[in-house]
N, C-alpha and C positions, 0 to 999 in steps of 0.2 A: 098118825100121819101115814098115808099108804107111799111107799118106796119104791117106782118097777125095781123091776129086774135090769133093764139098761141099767138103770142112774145104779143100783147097788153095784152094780159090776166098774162104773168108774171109780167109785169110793173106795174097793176094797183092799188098794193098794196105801189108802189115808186109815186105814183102821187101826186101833190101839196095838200094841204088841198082845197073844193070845194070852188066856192065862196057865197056858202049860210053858211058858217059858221059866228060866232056870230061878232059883231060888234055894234059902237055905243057910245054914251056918258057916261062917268064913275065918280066915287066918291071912293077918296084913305081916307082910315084912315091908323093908324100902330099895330102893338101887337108882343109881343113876352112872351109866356106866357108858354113854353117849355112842351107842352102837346101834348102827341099822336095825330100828324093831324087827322082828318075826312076823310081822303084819304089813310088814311094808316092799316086801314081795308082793309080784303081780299073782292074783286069783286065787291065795288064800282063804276068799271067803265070796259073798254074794256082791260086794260093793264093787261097784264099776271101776274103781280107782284105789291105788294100794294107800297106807300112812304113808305121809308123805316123810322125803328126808331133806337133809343139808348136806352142804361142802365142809369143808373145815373151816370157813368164813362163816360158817351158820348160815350160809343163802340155799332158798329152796332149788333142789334138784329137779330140774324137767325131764325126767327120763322114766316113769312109767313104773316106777320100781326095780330096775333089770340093770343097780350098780352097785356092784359089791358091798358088805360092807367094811366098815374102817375095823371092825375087829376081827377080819382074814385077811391075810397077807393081802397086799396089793391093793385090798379097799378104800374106798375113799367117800361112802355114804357115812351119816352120822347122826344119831338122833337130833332134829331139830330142839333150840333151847325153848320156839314157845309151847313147848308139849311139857311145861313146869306147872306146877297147881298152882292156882286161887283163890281167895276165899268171894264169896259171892258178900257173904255177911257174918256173922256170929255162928251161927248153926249150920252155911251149908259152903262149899265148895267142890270145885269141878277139876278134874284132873285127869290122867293116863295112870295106864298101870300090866304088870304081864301077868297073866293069868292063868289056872285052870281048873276048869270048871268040870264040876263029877256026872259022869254020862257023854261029854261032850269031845269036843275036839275043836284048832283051829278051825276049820269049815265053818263051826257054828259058834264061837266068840270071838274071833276078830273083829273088831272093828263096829262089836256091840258095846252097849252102857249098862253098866248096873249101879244099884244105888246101893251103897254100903252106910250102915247106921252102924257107929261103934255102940259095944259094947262092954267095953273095958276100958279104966286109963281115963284121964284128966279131960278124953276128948269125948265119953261116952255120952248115947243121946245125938252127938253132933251126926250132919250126913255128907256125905259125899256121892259126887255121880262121877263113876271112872270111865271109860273106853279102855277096852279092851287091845291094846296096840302092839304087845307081844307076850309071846310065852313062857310060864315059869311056875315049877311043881316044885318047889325044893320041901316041900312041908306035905306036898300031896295034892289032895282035891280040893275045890273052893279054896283057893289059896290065891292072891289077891298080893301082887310084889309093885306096891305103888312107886310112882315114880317119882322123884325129889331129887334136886341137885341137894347133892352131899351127902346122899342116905346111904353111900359106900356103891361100889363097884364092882363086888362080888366076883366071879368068875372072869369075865374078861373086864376089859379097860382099852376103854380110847379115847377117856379125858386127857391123858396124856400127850395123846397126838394132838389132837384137838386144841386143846385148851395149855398145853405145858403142866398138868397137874402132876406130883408125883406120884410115881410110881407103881402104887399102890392105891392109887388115887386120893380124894382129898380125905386126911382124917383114916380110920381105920377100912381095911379092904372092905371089911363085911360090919356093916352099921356105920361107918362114915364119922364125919365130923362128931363132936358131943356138946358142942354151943354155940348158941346165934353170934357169939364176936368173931368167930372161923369164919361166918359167909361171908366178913368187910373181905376178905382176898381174894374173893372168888372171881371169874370172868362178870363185867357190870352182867352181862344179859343172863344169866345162872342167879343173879341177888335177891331177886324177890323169892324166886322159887325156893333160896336156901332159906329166910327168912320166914317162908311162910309155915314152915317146919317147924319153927319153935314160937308163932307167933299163933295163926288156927291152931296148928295140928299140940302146940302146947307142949314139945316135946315128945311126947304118947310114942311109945317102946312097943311096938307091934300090937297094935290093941285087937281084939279078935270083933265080928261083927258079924251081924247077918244084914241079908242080901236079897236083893232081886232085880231080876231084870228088865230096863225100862228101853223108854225111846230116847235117842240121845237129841242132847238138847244142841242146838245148831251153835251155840258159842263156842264148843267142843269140836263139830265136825269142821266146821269154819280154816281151825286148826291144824285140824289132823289134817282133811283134806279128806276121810273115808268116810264115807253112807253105805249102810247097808239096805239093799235094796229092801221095799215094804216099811221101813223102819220109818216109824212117823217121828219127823222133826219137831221138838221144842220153838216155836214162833215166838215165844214171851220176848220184848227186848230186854237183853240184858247189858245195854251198857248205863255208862258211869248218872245217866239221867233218870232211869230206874230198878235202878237196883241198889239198895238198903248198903250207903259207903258202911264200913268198917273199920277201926283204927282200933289197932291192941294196944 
């Protein structure tokens, strides 16, 4: 089939992602630490519009990205609750996560998706597709700090603010709770996402994985609220009428 040149030039903004984009061996920890992503600043990357955030009511912020966040004095952004994973079905789920990536830099993963396939751990084989919504090297490169209500708080904490969680936030600072009966106390709209921790992800103790990176799928960006420009959208519908329910 012969293609001009006009017509290719309108499609090449729908083109698949190349295949020099990132790929390779990974290392998962978890956090959920309800602090303004690193991606949800204005023009950290090609997307017209930063991750979006919340109030301390969990209602989305209209402001463009340009409000502090709640983990510096005087903030009042917060990570939004519905940026918690999901399981789509038995084998795959979609979720957020901070990242970084070897060669790279925020410029070039915010607010992209890659698919991580465990490798290790009770969840290996299974996949997930994360977005890229802030950043985090604590292990190094290809390192991959998914995000879960209850997987610990790490360095800062503004479930506390947020949510009244103690101190330290819920369960141990760094790695969080240690069992699905911890997430009955959590905030309702944090419950699925603690649940789905021990019900997909099976418990799994930072399971390592390899990776690459794809187009994100519009259930994902729906969410977050960031597109990166060229990045071809997921059109599959994924609600409750086709997509394979799951119950653990």
């Amino acid at each position: 089939m012969h293609i001009s040149l006009a017509t290719l030039a309108t499609l090449l903004p729908l083109l698949p992602l190349s295949s020099a984009q990132s790929s390779g061996q990974g290392k998962t920890t978890r956090y959920w630490d309800c602090c303004k992503p690193s991606c949800a600043w204005p023009k950290k990357s090609s997307a017209p519009s930063p991750v979006k955030t919340c109030n301390k009511s969990d209602q989305p912020l209209n402001d463009q990205g340009n409000t502090r966040s709640a983990c510096d004095s005087g903030g009042t952004a917060f990570m939004c609750s519905n940026q918690s994973p999901w399981a789509l079905n038995e084998t795959l789920s979609y979720g957020w996560a901070a990242v970084n990536i070897q060669g790279g830099n925020e410029a070039s993963w915010c607010c992209a998706c890659y698919e991580l396939t465990f490798t290790s751990g009770p969840v290996a084989g299974k996949k997930m597709i994360v977005q890229a919504t802030n950043t985090g090297g604590d292990l190094g490169n290809n390192h991959f700090d998914i995000a879960m209500p209850g997987g610990g708080v790490g360095i800062f904490n503004a479930c506390t603010q947020q949510y009244g969680a103690p101190a330290n936030g819920w369960g141990e600072r760094y790695g969080g709770i240690r069992g699905k009966n911890e997430c009955e106390g959590f905030p309702a709209a944090l419950k699925d996402g603690c649940n789905w921790r021990f019900d997909w992800f099976q418990g799994a103790d930072n399971p390592s994985v390899s990776f690459k990176q794809v187009a994100c799928p519009a259930a994902i960006t729906a969410k977050s609220g960031c597109v990166r420009q060229r990045d071809v959208i997921d059109q599959t519908p994924t609600g409750p009428s086709t997509v394979p329910t799951w119950t653990p």
